[in-house]
Residue, then its C-alpha position, 0 to 999 in steps of 0.5 A: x158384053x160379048x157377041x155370044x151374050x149379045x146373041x143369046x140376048x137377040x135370041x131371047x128376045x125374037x123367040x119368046x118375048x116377041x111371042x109373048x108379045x103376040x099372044x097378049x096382043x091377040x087377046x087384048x084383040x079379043x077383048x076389044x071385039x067382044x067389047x064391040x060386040x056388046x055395046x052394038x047388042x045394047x043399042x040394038x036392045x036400045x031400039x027394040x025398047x023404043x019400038x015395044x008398042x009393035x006386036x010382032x019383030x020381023x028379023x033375019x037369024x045367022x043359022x051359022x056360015x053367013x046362012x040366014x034365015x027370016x024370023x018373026x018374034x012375036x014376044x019381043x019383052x024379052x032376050x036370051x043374051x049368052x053369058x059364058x061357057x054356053x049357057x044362055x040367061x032369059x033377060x028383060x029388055x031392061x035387065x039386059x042392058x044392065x047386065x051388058x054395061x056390067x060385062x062392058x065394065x069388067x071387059x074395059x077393067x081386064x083390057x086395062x090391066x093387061x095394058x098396064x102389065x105392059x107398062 
């Protein structure tokens, strides 16, 4: 090898292979998060079923920048979970924790796949 061929190499690989490797890195990154975020919506959905005989939930709402406000639930049978490009679906208790180890399942698979693509 030369030291031009050795430069190119080196170059190669600083500018877009290291790249690369951030961007997949970052999504996985993502992924896991809303991994996390899934799994403490169902245990929350969890508690609130075994608290189903309370007629009212009293709970804090994230209007957004961290600002919160108290709210008050009166029926609590129900969930609005968000399930992709800003559509929101009505779900029961029951019927969201189903829909949330579904998402959960396909997450872990596409997490998976991006792991084995680097392998």
């Amino acid at each position: 090898m030369t030291a031009g061929k050795i430069v190119e190499y080196e170059t190669y690989l600083n500018e877009v292979l290291r790249e690369d490797l951030k961007h997949v890195l970052a999504q996985r990154e993502q992924l896991c998060q809303e991994i996390l975020e899934l799994e403490q919506l169902k245990t929350v959905i969890e508690l609130q079923e075994a608290e189903l005989t309370k007629e009212t939930l009293k709970t804090r709402v994230d209007l957004g920048y961290n600002f919160y406000a108290q709210a008050n639930v009166t029926d609590t049978k129900y969930i609005f979970i968000k399930a992709g490009l800003g559509l929101f679906i009505q779900f029961t208790l029951e019927e969201a924790t189903i829909f949330i180890d579904k998402k959960v399942e396909l997450k872990v698979e596409k997490t998976l796949k991006k792991k084995e693509f680097r392998n």
